[in-house]
C-alpha positions as CSV (number, residue, x, y, z in Angstrom):
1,X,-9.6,-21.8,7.2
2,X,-7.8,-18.7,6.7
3,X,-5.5,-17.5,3.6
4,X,-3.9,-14.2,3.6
5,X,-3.2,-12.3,0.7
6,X,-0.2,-9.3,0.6
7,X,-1.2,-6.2,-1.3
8,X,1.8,-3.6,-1.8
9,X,0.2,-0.1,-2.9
10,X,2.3,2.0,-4.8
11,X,5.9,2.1,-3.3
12,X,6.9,3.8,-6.4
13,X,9.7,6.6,-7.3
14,X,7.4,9.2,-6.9
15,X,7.2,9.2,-3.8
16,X,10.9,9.1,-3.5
17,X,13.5,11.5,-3.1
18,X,14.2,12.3,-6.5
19,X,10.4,11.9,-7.5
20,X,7.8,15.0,-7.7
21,X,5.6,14.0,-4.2
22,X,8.8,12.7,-1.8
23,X,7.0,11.1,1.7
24,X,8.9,10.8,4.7
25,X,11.1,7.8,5.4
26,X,9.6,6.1,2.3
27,X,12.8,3.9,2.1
28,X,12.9,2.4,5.6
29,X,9.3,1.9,5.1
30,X,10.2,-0.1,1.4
31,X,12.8,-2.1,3.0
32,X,10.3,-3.2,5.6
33,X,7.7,-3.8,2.8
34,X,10.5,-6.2,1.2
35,X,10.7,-8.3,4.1
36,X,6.8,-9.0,4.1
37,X,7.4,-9.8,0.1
38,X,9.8,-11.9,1.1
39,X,7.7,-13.7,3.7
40,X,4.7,-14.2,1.5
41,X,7.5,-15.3,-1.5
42,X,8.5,-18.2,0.7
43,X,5.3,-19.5,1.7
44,X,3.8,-19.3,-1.8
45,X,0.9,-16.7,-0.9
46,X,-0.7,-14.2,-3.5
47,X,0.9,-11.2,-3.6
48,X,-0.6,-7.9,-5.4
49,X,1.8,-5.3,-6.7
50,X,-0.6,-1.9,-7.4
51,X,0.7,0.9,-9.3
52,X,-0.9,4.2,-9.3
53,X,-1.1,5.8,-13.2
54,X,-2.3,9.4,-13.4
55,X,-5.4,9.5,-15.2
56,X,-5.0,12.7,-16.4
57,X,-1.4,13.7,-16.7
58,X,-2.1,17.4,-18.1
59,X,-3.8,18.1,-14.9
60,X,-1.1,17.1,-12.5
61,X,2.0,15.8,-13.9
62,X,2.5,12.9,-10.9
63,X,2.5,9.0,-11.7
64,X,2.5,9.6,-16.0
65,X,2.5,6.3,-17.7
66,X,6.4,5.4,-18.8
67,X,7.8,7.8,-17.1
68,X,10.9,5.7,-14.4
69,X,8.6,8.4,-11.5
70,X,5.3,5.8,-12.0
71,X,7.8,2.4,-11.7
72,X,7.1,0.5,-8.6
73,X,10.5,1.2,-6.0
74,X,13.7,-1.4,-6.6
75,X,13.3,-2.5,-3.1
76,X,9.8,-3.9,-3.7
77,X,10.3,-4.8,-7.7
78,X,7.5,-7.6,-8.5
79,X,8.6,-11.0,-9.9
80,X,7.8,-12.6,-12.8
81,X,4.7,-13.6,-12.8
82,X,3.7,-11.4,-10.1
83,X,-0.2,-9.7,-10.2
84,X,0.4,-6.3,-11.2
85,X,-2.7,-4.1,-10.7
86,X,-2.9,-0.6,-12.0
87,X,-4.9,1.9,-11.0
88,X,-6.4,5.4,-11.1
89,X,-8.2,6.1,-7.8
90,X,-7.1,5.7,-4.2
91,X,-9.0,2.8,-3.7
92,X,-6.9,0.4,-5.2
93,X,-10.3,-2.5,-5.7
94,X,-12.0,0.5,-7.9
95,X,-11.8,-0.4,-11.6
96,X,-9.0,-2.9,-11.1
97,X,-9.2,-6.8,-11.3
98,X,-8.2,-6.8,-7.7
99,X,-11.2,-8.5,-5.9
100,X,-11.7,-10.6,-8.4
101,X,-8.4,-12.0,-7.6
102,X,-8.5,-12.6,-4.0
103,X,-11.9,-14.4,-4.8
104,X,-10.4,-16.2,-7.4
105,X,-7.4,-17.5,-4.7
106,X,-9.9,-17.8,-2.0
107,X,-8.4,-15.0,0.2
108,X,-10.1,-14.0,3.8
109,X,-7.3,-12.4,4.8
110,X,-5.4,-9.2,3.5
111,X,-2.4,-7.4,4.9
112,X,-1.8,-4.4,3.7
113,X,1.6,-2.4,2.8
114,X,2.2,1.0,1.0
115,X,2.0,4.4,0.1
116,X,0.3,7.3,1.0
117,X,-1.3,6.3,4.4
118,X,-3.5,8.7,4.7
119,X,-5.1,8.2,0.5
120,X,-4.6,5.0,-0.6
121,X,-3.9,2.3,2.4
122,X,-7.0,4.3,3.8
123,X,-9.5,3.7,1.2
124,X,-8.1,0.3,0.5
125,X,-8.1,-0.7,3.7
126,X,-11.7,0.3,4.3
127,X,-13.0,-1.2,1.1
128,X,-11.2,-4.2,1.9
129,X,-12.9,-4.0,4.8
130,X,-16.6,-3.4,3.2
131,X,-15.7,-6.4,0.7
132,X,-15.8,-8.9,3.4
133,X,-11.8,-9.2,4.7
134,X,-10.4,-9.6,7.6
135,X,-7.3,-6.3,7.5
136,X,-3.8,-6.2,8.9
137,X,-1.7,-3.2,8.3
138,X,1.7,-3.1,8.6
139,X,2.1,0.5,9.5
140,X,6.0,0.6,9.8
141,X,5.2,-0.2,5.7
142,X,3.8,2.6,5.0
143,X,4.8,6.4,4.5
144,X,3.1,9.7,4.1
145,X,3.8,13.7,3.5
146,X,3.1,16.6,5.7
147,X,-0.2,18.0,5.1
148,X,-1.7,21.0,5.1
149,X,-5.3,22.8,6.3
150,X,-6.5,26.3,6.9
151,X,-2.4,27.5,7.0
152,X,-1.8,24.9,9.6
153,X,1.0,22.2,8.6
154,X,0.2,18.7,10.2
155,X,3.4,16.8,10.0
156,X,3.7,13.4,8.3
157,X,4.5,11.4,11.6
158,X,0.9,12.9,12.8
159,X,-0.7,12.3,9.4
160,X,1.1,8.7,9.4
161,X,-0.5,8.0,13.0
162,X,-4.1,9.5,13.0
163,X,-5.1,7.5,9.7
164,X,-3.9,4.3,11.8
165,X,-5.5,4.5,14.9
166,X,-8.5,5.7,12.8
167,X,-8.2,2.7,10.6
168,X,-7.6,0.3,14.2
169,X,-10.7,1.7,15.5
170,X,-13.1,-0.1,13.4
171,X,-11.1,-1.6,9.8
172,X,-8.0,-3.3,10.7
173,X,-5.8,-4.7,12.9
174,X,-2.2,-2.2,13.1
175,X,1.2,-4.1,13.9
176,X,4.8,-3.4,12.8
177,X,6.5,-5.9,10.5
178,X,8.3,-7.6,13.1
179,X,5.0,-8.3,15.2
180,X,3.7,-9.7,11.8
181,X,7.0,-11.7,11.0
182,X,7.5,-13.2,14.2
183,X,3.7,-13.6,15.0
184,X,3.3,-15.7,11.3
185,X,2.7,-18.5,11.0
């Protein structure tokens, strides 16, 4: 049988509009994140919180440690009791406790909700992926930046859009929150 598990990457105020790396439409994408929260609250289902910390603040002053920029977003706050994971990577299973607890809760499932979508629901998704689970995200969840390569700008909405269908081609199933919410059961 299957369990699902909820992992929420980083929706912190960084990547807000008052924070040092603003995405676009970060806040319609948090409010849609809530919802799923909210979903998994009520049917009692593991829910990880990550939070990004810089691992080396001198070298890029983004995501410092006690600073209200690294605090996971108001409109995804974790409850009490809530798994926190931090991490330092992209990948939000590298050098965090996070596999071991979706073994631990006997997770097959994860669907997957955050920030940036082109770093870290990428690599989590795909090691997710490599680990064994069966992946959902939630794109409409998730926000990224414009980008830029050889002086050409790719815009977010692009970004946003290439990593999913990349990720749909071979790692996980994409659908908006309402497909998930009223596809649930």
């Amino acid at each position: 049988m299957s369990k699902q598990a909820l992992i929420v990457i980083d929706i912190q105020n960084e990547y807000f509009e008052n924070g040092n790396l603003p995405l676009v439409n970060p806040v319609e994408a948090s409010l849609n994140a809530s919802q799923v929260i909210e979903h998994f609250r009520a049917k009692n289902l593991p829910i990880a919180h990550i939070q990004h910390l810089s691992a080396d603040p001198q070298a890029m002053p983004i995501f410092v440690e006690g600073t209200s920029s690294a605090e996971i977003h108001e409109n995804v706050k974790p409850l009490e009791g809530e798994k926190v994971f931090q991490k330092n990577y992209p990948n939000s299973f590298r050098e965090t406790g996070l596999l071991e607890y979706l073994k631990e809760n006997e997770v097959t499932e994860v669907i997957i909700t955050g920030m940036m979508t082109h770093m870290c629901v990428d690599a989590t998704t795909r090691a997710a992926f490599d680990f064994g689970y069966k992946c959902t995200v939630l794109g409409d969840t998730c926000a990224s930046r414009d980008l830029e390569i050889n002086g050409k700008i790719v815009k977010a909405d692009d970004v946003h859009h290439a990593f999913l269908a990349a990720l749909e081609f071979f790692y996980a199933e994409i659908k908006s929150t309402d497909q998930f919410l009223n596809g649930a059961s």
